[in-house]
Phi, psi and omega in degrees: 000144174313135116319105180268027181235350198294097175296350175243029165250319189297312199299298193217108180267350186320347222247327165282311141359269205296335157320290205287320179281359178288323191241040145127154194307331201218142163219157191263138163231087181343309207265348138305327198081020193195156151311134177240140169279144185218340193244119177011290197297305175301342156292307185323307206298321163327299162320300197239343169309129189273023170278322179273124179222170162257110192252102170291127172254147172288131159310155187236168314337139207260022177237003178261359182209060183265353169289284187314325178275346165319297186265014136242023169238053157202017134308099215274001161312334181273353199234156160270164189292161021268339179297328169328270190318287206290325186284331168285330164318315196305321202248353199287302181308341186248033178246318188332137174304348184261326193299282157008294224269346165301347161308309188334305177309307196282332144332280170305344188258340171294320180292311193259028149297280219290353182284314178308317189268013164250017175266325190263348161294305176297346173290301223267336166262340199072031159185165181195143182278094167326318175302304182272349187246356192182341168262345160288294209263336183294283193299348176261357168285282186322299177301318210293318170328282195315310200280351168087021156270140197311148181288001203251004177270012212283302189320314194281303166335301180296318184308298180297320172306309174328300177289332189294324184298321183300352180290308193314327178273132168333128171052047198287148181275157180307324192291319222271339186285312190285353178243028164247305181307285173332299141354277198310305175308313173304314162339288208276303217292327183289289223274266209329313199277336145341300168298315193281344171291313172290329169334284152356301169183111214249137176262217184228073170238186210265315187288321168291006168293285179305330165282354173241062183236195171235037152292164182267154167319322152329306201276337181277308169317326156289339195262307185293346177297312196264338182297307182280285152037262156337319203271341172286269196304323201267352195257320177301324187290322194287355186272290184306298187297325186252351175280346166301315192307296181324308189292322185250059144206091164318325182285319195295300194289337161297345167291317196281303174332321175280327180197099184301335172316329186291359190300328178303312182281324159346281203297347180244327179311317191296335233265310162348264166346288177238048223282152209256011149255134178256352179203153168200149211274164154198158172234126188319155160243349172202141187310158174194154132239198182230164179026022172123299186238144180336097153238116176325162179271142199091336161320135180271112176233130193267116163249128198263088174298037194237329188248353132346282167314354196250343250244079197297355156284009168214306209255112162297118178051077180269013168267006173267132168264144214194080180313349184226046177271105189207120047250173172204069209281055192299161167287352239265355179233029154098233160160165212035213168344313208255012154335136174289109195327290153316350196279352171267354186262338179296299193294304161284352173282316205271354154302322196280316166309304180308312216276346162326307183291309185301331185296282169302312183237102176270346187235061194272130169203166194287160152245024183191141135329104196301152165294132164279106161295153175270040186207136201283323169282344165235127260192112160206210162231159172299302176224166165209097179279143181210161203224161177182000000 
């Protein structure tokens, strides 16, 4: 069984992935503490079977993480309906595929704003970090926009997401848990005094919306949290993770240079590939089973969406990348209740980025190997310096 603390599993963990799916859909992994799903089907099924929930347990010591467990047992990614439903009703509209697309134009003129300026670092340094000039900052501009927090507050957002997200991983060391908790707290303490100023004086935004909805203070404060949070972490990895996929598999991106149109079918392939949550947990609510094996009820199983994706039983030649690969029934923004809320917004940032990037810098290439965060469940890099 895999190591997630392992640097040369991190670099690529697909090959082990595709090891575990030969002998079989499902496996227990001791040092996790849980079942792993490994195969399409059986991650799907993990997704959407309703026997299976997110059943929140408090980080423990629970009186050392009351930020951090605050703003996830008023989740509504943490809770099942009926609370699931009331908290998602609240916020579901200004997620709607029509409202999302009214965005766009402006989605784009932000991408290729932030694009100019990594264009303009590398004329005046000869390099410049994708990561820190467009793959960072266009989605927490974009979420911060919607909840209506200023954008020059982005740099602290990220900052805090950053630490609260490190919870999510397996055998985290302490210092790092105690700075997660603080995040949270600092978070939360930012969000509250927000609210009460829209309380106040309320605009036409997502957040005076959720404070004058019969969300709780609480509920409001976890929702603007995990929207941005959600709005973040996962669009900075597909931005890092697929324009690297790109940059080292050359025909693809000299394909999108030529035809820029492919940024959609891009944008789901990148998600594909290299997908930038690798797990995501549910818990039995009654025995049941997947693929073949027993799970009890209170047991925990995991569908590892990386190795979903991988999977030749729904994807042709799937260690290959294929900017116009459609259909393409990746796992990668989740599935069932708990789909990921974001994913039409999601979608067009990290499209108006690739197509920003083909546009302006057509001969864009690393000038170093990106740095690998060292960690498994959310899957990026530190930095990704590029040239051009």
């Amino acid at each position: 069984m895999f190591d997630p603390s392992d640097p040369q599993f991190l670099a690529d963990p697909y090959p082990v992935f595709a090891d575990l799916r030969a002998r079989g859909p499902v496996h227990r992994h001791d040092g996790l503490g849980l079942l792993v799903a490994v195969s399409h089907a059986s991650a799907s099924a993990v997704l959407r079977d309703r026997r299976l929930g997110r059943i929140w347990q408090d980080a423990t010591p629970a009186e050392q993480f009351a930020s951090f467990n605050l703003l996830h047992r008023n989740s509504l990614l943490e809770n099942e309906p009926p609370a699931h439903t009331r908290l998602r009703r609240l916020v579901s509209s200004a997620f709607a595929r029509g409202h999302v697309e009214r965005l766009r134009p402006s989605v784009e003129a932000l991408a290729d704003r932030m694009v100019a300026t990594v264009a303009d670092r590398i004329a005046s340094d000869g390099h410049a970090d994708l990561l820190e000039h467009l793959a960072q900052p266009l989605p927490v501009a974009v979420i911060a926009e919607l909840l209506g927090v200023p954008e020059s507050d982005g740099p602290m957002l990220v900052g805090w997401s950053n630490a609260i997200v490190k919870m999510y991983e397996y055998g985290l060391p302490e210092p790092r848990r105690r700075q997660a908790e603080a995040a949270a707290t600092e978070f939360a303490d930012y969000l509250r005094a927000l609210a009460h100023d829209r309380a106040a004086h309320p605009g036409d935004d997502l957040l005076s919306h959720l404070v004058a909805s019969d969300l709780t203070g609480d509920e409001v404060v976890a929702t603007a949290v995990l929207l941005l949070m959600a709005g973040h972490e996962a669009t900075v990895n597909v931005i890092g993770n697929g324009v690297h996929a790109l940059l080292t598999h050359r025909d693809q991106w000299e394909r999108l240079v030529r035809d820029p149109s492919l940024a959609e079918t891009a944008t789901e392939e990148l998600i594909r590939y290299d997908s930038p949550l690798q797990l995501f947990e549910r818990t039995a609510t009654t025995d049941l089973e997947i693929g073949g094996h027993h799970i009890a009820e209170g047991e925990k199983i995991a569908a590892l969406l990386g190795a979903a994706g991988r999977d030749p039983d729904v994807f042709d030649a799937p260690d290959t990348l294929d900017i116009g690969r459609h259909p393409n029934p990746h796992l990668g923004f989740g599935g069932g209740v708990h789909y990921c809320l974001g994913a039409p917004l999601a979608r067009i940032e990290i499209a108006a980025a690739l197509t920003a990037l083909a546009r302006r810098l057509p001969d864009l290439q690393e000038t170093e190997p990106p740095s690998r965060r060292a960690e498994f469940v959310i899957r990026g890099f530190d930095r990704l310096r590029v040239t051009a």
